[in-house]
C-alpha positions in Angstrom: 0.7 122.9 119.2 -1.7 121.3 121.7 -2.3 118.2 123.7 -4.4 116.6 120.8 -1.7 116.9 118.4 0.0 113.5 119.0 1.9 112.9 116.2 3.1 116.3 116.3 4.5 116.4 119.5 5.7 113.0 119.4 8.3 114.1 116.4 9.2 117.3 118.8 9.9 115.2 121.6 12.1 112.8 119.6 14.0 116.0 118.1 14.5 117.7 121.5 15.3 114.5 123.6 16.8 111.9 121.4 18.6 110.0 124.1 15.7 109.6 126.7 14.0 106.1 127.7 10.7 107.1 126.4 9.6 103.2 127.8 9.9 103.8 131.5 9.2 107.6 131.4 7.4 109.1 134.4 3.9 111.0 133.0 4.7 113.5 135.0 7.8 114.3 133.3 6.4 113.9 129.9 3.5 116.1 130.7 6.5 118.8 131.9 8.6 118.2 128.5 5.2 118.8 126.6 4.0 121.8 128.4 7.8 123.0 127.8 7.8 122.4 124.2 8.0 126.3 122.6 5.8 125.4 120.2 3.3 124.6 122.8 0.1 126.7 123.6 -2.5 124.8 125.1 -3.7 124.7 128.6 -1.0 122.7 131.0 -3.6 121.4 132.9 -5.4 120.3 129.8 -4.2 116.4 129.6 -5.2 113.5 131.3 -3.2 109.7 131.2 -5.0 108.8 128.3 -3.4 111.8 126.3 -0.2 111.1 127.9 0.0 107.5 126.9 -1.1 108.2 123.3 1.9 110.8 122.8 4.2 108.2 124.7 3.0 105.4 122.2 3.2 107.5 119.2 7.0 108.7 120.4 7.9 105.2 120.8 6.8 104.5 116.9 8.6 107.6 115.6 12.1 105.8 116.9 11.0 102.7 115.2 
């Protein structure tokens, strides 16, 4: 899995952290949770905010 696979790692974050307010989450923490994801093998230091935003938006869809 890598950073550009939004969709992807939105469903893994919903699976592995059902309960967390994905609406005020730091960037920094969802960058951590990402790069923490087993499944994940990209550079950390590969992201920017944009990326980060799009995998926050597309997490808040998948609990819609």
């Amino acid at each position: 899995m890598r950073w550009v696979d939004i969709r992807e790692v939105a469903i893994r974050l919903e699976e592995l952290h059902p309960d967390a307010d994905n609406v005020n989450l730091r960037f920094t923490d969802l960058r951590q949770w990402v790069i923490d994801l087993p499944e994940f093998n990209d550079d950390p230091n590969g992201c920017n905010e944009k990326l980060l935003e799009a995998i926050q938006m597309a997490w808040l869809d998948e609990r819609d």
